[in-house]
N, C-alpha and C positions, 0 to 999 in steps of 0.2 A: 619752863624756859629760863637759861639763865640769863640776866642784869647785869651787867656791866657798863658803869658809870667812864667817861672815856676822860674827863677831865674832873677833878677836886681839888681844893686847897686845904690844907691842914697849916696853924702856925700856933704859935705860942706867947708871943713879943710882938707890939705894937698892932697900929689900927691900920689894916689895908691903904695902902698908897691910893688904889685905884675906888674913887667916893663911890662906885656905884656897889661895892662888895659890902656886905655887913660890914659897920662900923663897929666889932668887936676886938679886942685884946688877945683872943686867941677861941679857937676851935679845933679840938683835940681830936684824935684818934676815936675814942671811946666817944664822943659826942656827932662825930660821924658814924660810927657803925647804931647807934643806937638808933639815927634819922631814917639813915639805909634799911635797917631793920622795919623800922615802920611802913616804908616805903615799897618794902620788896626789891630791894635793891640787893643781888648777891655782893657783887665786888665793885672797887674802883679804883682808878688810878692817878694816884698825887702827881700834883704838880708844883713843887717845893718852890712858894710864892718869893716875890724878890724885896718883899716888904719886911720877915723877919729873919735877919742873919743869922739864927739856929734853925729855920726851917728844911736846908739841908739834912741834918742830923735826925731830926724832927720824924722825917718822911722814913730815913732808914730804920728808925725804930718804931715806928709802924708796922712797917712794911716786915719785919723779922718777927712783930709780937705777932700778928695777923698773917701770916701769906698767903691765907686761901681769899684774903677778902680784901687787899690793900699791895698796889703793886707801884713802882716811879717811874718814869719820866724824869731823868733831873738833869740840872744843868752846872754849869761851867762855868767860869772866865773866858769866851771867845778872843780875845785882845791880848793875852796871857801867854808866853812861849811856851809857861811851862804846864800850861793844860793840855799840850799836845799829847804829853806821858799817859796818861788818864785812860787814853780810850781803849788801849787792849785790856787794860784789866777792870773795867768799868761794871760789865754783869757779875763780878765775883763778890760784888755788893749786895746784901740784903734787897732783896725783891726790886734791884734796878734791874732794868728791861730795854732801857734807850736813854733817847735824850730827848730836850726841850725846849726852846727858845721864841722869846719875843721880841725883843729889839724896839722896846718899849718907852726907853732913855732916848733922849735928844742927840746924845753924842752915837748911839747906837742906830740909827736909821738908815743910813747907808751904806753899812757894813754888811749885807746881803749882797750889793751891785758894783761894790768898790773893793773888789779885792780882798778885806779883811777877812772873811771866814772863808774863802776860795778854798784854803787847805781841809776846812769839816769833812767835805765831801766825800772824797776818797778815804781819809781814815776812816771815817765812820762806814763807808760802805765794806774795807778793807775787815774793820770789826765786828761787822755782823749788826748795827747796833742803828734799832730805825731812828731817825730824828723826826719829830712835832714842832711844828713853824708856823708862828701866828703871821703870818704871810701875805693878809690882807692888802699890805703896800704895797708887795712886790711880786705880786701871782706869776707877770710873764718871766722872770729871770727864772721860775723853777722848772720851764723847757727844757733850757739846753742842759740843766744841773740833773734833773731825771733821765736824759737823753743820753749826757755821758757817761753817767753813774746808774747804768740798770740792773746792778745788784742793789743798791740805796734803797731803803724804804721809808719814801716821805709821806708824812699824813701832815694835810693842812686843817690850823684850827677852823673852829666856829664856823666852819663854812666859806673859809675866805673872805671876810665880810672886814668892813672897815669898823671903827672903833666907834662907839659912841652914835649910831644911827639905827632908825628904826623903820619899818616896813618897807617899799619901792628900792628908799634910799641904801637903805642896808645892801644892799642885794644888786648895787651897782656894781658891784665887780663880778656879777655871775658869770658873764660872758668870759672872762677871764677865768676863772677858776673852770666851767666846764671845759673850756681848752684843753686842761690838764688831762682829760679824764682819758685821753690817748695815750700816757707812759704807765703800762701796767705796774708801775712800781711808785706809783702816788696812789695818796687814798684820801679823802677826808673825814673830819671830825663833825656830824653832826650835831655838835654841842649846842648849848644857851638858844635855843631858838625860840623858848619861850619870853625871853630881852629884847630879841629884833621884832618884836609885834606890839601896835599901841592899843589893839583891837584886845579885848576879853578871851580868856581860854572858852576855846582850844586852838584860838588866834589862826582865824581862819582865812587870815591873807598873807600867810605866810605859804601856805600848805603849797600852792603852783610852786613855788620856789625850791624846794626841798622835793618835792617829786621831779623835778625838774635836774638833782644833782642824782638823787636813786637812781634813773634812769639812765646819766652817763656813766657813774661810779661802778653802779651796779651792787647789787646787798653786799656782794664782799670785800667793797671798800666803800661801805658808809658805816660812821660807828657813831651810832647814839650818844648822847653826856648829856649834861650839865651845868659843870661849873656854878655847884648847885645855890656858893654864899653871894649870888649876886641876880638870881634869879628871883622875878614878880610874882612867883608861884610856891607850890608845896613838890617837893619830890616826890610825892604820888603821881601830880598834876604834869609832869614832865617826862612820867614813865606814859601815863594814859593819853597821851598827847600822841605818842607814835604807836602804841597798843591796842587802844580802841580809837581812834579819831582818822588815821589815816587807811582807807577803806583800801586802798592799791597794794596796803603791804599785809602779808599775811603769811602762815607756814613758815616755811622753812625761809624765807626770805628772812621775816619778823625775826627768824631765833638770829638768822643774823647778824641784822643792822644792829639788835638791841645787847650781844655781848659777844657770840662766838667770833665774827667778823674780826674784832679790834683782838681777842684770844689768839688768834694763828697768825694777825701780822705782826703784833709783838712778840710770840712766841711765850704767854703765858699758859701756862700746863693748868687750867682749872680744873677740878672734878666737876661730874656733870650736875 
């Protein structure tokens, strides 16, 4: 079966902004595949953190020494005229695949509801090119933006989940995100779910929640991850968590949620 990790971070320069990620200086390439390797992890996909300003650069050279095992997601200047340029020639990059955004910054929070990035949409539907939207604020505006945009292919992070919460609370915007699960051109990110639980693996009160998204989503738009430097657990413990623990997923569903799924809607060419 193959592995496909849906979210990673790779950097090089300074300590993660966000305290809940390893407090380390940098975690490479080579210190990722050698975890993955442990883990039976085939591949994964960076997500070039906004904490080190070569992390860009970082991911592409990753992504060129490795392609079979390391693909991006990356992002942009949203607020920038002149990031508009960008997006038809964006996949002629070293194993970039899409784009990625969290609006993570204070001055950035509104900028999904207020008109600012109003213009992403249709470019990037226009370039073929899926966006990743940590989305958890703003679930209902991705309605009408999947609704008018149904070439677009959205994948919401983490499960729509808000930041910094854990068990019941995490999971207060379900109802919004299954909403979604009616514009066949949204998918989610089953990422970090071993974070949103305060309960012991294989954190078994999370499990209704997540059977809960399989079931609108459907295996062909849930994709298994990660976000392996800020998770309570071992990347084994996060593969055997959807593997062995959840008894409703199995066959050909399992090979999907857990890589080929997130393979055909980003349009990465893995061998098998």
């Amino acid at each position: 079966m193959l592995i496909v990790d849906s979210q990673i971070h790779i950097w090089a320069n300074n300590l993660p902004a966000n305290p809940s990620h390893r407090q380390v200086t940098g975690y490479s390439a080579e210190e990722v595949l050698k975890d993955m390797d442990e883990a039976g992890v085939d591949a994964a996909v960076i997500h070039p953190p906004g904490w080190d300003p070569g992390a860009d650069q970082l991911a592409l050279d990753a992504a060129e020494q490795y392609p079979n095992r390391l693909a991006i997601l990356g992002k942009f200047p949203l607020d920038r005229p002149v990031s508009r340029s960008l997006l038809d020639g964006w996949k002629q990059q070293p194993g970039m695949l899409g784009l990625r955004f969290t609006f993570l910054q204070p001055h950035q929070a509104t900028w999904p509801t207020d008109g600012t990035i109003d213009w992403l949409w249709p470019a990037a539907e226009k370039a073929g090119l899926p966006v990743g939207l940590a989305a958890g604020n703003f679930l209902p505006a991705l309605g009408p933006v999947a609704e008018k945009h149904p070439q677009l292919k959205l994948i919401i992070d983490h499960m729509g989940r808000p930041q910094a919460k854990t068990d019941a609370a995490a999971f207060e915007t379900l109802p919004d995100l299954l909403a979604l699960a009616k514009y066949p051109n949204v998918a989610v990110k089953a990422s970090g779910a071993p974070s949103y639980s305060s309960a012991a693996y294989p954190y078994k009160n999370i499990h209704d929640y997540i059977h809960q998204i399989y079931d609108a989503f459907g295996p062909n738009r849930m994709f298994w991850g990660t976000d392996i430097t800020r998770m309570p657990c071992s990347w084994k413990q996060c593969v055997t968590m959807f593997t062995e623990e959840l008894p409703w997923l199995t066959g050909k569903d399992l090979e999907l949620v857990m890589g080929r799924a997130l393979c055909d809607w980003i349009g990465w060419d893995l061998p098998g």
